[in-house]
MMTF fields as JSON, N, C-alpha, C and O atoms, coordinates in Angstrom:
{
  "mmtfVersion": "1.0.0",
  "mmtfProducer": "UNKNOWN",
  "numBonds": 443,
  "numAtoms": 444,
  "numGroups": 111,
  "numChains": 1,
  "numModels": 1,
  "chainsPerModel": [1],
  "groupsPerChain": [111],
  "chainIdList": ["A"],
  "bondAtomList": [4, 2, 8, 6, 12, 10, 16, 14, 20, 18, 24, 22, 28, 26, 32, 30, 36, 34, 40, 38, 44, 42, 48, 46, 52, 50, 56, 54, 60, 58, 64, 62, 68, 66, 72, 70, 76, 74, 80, 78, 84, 82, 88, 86, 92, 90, 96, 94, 100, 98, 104, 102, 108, 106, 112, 110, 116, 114, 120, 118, 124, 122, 128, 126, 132, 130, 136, 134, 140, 138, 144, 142, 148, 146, 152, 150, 156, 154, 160, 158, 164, 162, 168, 166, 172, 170, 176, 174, 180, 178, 184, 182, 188, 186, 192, 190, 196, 194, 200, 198, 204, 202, 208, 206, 212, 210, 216, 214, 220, 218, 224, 222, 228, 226, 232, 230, 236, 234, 240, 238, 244, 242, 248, 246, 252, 250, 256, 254, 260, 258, 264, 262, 268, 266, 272, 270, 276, 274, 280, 278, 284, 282, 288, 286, 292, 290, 296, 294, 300, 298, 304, 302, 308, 306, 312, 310, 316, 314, 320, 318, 324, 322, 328, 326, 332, 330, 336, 334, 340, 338, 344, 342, 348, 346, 352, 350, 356, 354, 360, 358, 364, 362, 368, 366, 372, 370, 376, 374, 380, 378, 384, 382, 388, 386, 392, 390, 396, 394, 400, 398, 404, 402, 408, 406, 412, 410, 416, 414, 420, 418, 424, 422, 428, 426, 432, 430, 436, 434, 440, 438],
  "bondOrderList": [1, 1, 1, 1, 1, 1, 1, 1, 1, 1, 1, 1, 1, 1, 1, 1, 1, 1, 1, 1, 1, 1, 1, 1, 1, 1, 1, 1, 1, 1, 1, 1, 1, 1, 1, 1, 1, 1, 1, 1, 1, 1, 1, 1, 1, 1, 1, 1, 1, 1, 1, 1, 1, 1, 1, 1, 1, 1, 1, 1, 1, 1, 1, 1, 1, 1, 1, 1, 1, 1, 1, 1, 1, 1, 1, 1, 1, 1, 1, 1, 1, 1, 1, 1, 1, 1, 1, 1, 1, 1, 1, 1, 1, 1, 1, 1, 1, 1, 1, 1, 1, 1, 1, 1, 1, 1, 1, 1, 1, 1],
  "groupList": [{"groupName": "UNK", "atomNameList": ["N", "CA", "C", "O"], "elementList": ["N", "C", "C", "O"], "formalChargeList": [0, 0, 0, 0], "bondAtomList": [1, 0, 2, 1, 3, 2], "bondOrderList": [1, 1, 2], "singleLetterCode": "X", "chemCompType": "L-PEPTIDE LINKING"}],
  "groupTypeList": [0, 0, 0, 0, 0, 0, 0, 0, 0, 0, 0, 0, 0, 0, 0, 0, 0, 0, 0, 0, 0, 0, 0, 0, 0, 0, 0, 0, 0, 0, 0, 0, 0, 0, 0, 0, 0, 0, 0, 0, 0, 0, 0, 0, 0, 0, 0, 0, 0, 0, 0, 0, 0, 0, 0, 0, 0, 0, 0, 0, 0, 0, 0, 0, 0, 0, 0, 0, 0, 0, 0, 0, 0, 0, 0, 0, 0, 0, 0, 0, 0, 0, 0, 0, 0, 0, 0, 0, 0, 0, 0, 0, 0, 0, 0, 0, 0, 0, 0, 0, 0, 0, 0, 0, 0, 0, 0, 0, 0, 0, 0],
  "groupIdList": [1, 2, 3, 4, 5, 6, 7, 8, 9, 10, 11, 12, 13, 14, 15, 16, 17, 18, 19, 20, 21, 22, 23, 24, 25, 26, 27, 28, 29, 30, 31, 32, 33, 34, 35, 36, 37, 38, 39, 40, 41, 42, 43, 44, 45, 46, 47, 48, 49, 50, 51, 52, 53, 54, 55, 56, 57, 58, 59, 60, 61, 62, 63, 64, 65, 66, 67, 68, 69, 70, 71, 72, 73, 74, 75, 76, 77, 78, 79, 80, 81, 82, 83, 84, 85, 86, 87, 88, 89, 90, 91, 92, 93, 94, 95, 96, 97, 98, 99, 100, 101, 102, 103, 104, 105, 106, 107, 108, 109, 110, 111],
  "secStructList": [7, 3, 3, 3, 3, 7, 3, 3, 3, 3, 3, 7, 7, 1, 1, 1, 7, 7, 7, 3, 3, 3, 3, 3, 6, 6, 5, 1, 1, 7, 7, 7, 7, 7, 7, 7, 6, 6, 7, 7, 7, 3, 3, 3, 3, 7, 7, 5, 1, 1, 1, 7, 5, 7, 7, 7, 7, 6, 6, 1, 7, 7, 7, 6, 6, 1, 1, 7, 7, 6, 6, 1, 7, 1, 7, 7, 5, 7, 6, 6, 7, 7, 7, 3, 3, 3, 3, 3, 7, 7, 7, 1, 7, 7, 1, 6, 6, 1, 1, 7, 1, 7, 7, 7, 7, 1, 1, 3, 3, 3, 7],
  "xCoordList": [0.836, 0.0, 0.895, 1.775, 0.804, 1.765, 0.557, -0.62, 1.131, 0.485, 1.447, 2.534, 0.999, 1.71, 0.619, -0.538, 1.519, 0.632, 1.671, 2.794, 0.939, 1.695, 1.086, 0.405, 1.328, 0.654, 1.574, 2.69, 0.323, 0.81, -0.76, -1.849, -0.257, -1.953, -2.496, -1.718, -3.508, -4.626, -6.392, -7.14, -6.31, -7.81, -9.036, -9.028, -10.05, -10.959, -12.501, -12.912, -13.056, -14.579, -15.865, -16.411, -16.043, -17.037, -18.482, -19.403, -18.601, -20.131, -20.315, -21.379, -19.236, -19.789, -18.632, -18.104, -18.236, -16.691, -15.672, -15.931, -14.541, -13.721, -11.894, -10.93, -11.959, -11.03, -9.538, -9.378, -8.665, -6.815, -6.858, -7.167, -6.601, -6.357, -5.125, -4.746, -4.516, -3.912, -4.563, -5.388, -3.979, -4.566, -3.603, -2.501, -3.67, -3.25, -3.636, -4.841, -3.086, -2.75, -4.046, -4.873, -4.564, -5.222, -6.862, -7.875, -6.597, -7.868, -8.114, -7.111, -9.071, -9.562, -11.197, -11.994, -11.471, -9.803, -9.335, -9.841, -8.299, -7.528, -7.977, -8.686, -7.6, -7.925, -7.806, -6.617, -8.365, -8.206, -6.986, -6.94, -6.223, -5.286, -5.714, -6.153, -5.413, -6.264, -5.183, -4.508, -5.106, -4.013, -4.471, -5.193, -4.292, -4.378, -3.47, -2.389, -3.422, -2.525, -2.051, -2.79, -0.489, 0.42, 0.846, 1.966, 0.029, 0.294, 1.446, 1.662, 2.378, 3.886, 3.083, 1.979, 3.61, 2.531, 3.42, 4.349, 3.742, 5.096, 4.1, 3.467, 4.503, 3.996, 5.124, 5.862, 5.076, 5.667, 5.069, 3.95, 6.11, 5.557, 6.343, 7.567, 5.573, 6.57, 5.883, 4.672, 6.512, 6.306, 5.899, 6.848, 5.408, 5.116, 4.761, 3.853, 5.198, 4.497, 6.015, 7.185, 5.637, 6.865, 7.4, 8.022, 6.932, 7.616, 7.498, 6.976, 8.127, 7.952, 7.147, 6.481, 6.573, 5.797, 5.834, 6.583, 4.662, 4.95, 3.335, 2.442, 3.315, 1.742, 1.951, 2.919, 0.944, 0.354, -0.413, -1.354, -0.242, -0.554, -2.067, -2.058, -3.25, -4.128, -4.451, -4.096, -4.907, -5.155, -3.831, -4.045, -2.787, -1.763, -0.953, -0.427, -0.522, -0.023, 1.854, 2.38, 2.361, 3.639, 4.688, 4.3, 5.404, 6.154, 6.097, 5.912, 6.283, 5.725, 6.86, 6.538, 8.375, 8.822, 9.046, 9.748, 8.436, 7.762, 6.143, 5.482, 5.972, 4.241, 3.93, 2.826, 5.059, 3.981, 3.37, 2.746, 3.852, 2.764, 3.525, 4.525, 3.272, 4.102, 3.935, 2.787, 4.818, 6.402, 7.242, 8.381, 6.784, 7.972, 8.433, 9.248, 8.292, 8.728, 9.797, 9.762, 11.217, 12.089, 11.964, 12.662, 10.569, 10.867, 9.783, 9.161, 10.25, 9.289, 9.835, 10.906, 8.595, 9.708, 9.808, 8.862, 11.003, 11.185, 10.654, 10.119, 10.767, 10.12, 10.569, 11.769, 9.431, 9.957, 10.801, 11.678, 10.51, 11.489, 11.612, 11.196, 12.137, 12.251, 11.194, 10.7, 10.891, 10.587, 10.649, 11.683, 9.733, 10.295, 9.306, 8.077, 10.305, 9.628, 9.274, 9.748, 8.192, 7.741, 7.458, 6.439, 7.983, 7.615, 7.668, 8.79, 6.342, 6.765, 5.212, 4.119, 6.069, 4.834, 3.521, 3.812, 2.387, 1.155, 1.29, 0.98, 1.704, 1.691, 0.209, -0.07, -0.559, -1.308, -2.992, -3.15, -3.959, -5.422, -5.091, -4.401, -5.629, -5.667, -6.868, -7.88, -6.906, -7.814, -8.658, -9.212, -8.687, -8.783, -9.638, -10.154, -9.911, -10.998, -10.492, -11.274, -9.679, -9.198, -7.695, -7.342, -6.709, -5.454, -5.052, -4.958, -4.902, -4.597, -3.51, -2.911, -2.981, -1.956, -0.124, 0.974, -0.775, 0.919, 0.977, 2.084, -0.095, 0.461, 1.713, 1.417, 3.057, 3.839, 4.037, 3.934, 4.349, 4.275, 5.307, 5.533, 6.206, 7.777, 8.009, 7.175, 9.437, 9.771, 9.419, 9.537, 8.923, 8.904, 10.158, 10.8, 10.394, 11.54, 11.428, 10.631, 12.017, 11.918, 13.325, 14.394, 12.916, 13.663, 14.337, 15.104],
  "yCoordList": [-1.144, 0.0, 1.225, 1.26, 2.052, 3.121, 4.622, 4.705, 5.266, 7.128, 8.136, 8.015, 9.417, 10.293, 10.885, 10.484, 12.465, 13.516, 15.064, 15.36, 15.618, 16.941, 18.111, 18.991, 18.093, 19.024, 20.705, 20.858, 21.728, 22.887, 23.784, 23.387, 25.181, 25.6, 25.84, 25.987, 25.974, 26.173, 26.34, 26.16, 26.867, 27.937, 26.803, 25.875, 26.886, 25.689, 26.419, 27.452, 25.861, 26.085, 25.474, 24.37, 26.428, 25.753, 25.764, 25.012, 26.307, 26.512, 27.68, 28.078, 28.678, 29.93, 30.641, 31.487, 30.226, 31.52, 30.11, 29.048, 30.881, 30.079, 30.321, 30.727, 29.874, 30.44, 29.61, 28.496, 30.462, 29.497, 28.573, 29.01, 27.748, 26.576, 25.795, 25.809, 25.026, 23.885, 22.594, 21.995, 22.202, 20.65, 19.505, 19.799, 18.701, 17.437, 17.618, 17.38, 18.007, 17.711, 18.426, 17.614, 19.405, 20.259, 19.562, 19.79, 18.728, 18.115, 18.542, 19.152, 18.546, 18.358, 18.224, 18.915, 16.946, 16.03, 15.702, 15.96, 15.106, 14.915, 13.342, 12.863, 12.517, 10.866, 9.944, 9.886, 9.116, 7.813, 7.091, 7.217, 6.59, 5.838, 4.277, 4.089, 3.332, 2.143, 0.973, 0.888, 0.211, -0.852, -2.177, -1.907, -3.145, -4.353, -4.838, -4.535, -5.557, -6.766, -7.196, -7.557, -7.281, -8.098, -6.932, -7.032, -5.89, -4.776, -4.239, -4.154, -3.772, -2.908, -1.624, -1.534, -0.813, 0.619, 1.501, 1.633, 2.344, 3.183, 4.627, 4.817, 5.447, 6.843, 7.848, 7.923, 8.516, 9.836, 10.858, 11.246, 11.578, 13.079, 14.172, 14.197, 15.224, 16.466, 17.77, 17.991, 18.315, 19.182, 20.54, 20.724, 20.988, 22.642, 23.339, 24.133, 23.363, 24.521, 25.643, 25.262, 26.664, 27.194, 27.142, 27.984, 25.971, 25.446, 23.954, 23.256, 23.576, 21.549, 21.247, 21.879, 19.939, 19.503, 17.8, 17.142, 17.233, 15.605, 15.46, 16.298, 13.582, 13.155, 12.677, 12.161, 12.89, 11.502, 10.089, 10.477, 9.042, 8.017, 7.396, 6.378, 8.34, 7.888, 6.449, 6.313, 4.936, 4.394, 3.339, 2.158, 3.797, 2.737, 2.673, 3.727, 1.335, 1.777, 1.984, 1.001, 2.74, 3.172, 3.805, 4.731, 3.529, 4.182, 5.848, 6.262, 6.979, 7.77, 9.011, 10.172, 8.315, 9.093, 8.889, 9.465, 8.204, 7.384, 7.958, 7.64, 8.823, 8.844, 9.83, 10.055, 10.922, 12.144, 13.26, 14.318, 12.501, 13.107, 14.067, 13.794, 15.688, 16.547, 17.056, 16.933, 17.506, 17.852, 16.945, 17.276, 15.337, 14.767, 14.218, 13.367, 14.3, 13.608, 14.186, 15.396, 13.598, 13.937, 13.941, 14.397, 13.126, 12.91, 14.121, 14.055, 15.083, 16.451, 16.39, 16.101, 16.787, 17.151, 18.665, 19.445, 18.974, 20.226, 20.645, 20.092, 22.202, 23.354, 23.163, 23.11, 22.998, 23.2, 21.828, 21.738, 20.912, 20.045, 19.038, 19.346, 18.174, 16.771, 15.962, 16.094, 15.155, 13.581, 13.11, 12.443, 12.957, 12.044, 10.636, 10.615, 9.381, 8.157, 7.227, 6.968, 7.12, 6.611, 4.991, 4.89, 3.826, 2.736, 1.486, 1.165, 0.534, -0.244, -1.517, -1.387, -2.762, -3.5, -3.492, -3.452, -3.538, -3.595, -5.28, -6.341, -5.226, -5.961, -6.776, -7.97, -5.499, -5.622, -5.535, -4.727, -6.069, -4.821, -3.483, -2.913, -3.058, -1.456, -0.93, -1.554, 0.524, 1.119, 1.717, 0.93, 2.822, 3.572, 2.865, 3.61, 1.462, 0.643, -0.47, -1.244, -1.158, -2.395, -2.638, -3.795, -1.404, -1.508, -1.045, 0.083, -2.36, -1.242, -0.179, -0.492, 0.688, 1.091, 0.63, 1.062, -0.511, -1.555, -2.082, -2.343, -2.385, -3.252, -2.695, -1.872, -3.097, -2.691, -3.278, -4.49, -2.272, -2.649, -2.67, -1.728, -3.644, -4.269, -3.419, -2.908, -3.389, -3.07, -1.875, -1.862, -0.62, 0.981, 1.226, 1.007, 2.026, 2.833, 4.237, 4.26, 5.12, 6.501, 6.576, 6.034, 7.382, 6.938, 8.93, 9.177],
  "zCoordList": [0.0, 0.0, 0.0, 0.86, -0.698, -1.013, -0.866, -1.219, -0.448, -0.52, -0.535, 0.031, -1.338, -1.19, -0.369, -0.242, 0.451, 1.353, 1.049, 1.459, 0.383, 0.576, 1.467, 0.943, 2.702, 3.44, 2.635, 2.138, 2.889, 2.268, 2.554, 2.968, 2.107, 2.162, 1.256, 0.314, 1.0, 0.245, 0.825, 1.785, -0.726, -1.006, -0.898, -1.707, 0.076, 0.045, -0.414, 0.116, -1.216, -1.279, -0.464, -0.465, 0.074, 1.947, 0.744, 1.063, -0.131, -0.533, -0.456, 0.019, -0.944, -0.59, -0.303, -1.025, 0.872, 1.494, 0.57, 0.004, 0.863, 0.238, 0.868, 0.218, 2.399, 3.292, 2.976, 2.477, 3.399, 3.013, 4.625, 5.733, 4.39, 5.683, 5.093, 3.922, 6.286, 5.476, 5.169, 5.86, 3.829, 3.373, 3.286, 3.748, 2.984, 2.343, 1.178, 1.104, -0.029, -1.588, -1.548, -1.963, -1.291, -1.178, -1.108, -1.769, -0.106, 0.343, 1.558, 1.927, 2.531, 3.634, 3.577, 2.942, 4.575, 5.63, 4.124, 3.032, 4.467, 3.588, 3.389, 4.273, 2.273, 1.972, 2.633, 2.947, 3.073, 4.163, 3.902, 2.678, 4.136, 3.674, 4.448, 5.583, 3.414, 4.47, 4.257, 3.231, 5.179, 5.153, 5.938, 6.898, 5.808, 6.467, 7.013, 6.507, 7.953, 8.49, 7.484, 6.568, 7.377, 6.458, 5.348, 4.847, 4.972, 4.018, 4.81, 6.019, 3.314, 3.693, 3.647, 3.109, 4.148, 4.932, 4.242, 5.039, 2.985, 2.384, 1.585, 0.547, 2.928, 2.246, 2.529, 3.511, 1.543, 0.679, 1.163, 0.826, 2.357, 2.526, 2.057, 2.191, 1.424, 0.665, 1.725, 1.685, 2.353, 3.014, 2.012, 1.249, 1.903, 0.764, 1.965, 1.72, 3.441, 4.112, 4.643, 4.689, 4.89, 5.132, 6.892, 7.54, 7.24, 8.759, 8.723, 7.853, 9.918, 10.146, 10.348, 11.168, 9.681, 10.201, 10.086, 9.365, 11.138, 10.659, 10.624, 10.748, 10.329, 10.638, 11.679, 12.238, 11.911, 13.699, 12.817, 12.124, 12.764, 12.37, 13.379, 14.07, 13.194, 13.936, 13.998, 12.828, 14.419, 14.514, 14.062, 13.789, 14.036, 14.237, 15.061, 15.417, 15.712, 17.225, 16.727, 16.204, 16.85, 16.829, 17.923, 18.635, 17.989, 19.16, 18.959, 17.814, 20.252, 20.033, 19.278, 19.025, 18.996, 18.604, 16.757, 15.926, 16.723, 15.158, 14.506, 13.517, 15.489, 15.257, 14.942, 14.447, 15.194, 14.771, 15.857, 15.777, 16.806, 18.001, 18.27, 18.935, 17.788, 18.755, 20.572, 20.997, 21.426, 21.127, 20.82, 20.492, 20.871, 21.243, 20.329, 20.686, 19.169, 17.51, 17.225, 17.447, 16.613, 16.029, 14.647, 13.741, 14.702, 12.852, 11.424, 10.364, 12.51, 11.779, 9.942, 9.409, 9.451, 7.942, 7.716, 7.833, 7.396, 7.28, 6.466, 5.506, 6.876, 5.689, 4.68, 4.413, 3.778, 1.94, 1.755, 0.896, 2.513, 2.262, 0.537, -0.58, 0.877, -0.237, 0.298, 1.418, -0.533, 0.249, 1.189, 1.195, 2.8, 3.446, 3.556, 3.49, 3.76, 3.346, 5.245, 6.351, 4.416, 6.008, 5.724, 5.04, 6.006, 5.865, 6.762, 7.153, 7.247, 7.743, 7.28, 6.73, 7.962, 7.651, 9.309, 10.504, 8.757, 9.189, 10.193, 9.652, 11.402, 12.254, 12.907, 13.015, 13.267, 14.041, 13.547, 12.633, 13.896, 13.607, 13.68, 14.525, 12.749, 13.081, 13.246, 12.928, 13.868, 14.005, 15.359, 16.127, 15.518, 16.916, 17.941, 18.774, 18.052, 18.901, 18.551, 19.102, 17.984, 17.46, 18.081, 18.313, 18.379, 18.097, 20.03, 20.512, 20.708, 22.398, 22.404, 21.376, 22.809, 22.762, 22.719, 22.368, 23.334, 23.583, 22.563, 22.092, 21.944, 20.444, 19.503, 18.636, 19.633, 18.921, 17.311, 17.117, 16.09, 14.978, 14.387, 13.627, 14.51, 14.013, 12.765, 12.016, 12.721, 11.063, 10.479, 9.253, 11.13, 10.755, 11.229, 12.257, 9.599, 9.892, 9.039, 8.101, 9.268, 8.026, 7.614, 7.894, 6.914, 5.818, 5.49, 4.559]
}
């Protein structure tokens, strides 16, 4: 299972106003990304915003300096950056009622 995500901002159409927020590839929310048990998990983030930023991997259990979760993530992508590659295989059930918190998911690494 492969995704790209380019967080950056953009112009949204509510039905009417049409305010700058940030998106994902100028979506919001931005696209589900969906994976199973046994799926290699490999997404492509391009930063377009002019500061760091990372994802939080909602409903997959990851260690927390792997996840996204700020303050405590090292793995921010920089402003304006390149590519950064996020990949690991799908260990566990996923999903915010499926996945306990201890469930650890082998084999993520960035890249």
């Amino acid at each position: 299972m492969t995704a790209a995500l380019k967080p950056a901002p953009a112009t949204i159409d509510l039905g009417g106003p049409t305010p700058r927020t940030l998106a994902y590839s100028d979506t919001v929310p931005a696209a589900p990304i969906r994976a199973s048990v046994g799926d290699e998990f490999a997404v492509t983030v391009t930063n377009g915003l002019d500061h760091a930023t990372s994802v939080n991997w909602h409903g997959i259990a990851l260690r927390n300096d792997m996840d996204g979760a700020a303050p405590g993530t090292p793995t921010s992508t920089p402003a304006r950056s390149s590519p950064t590659d996020s990949r690991c295989r799908i260990r566990a059930p996923i999903g915010p009622t499926r996945t306990p918190p201890w469930t650890p998911i082998l084999g993520c690494i960035y890249r």
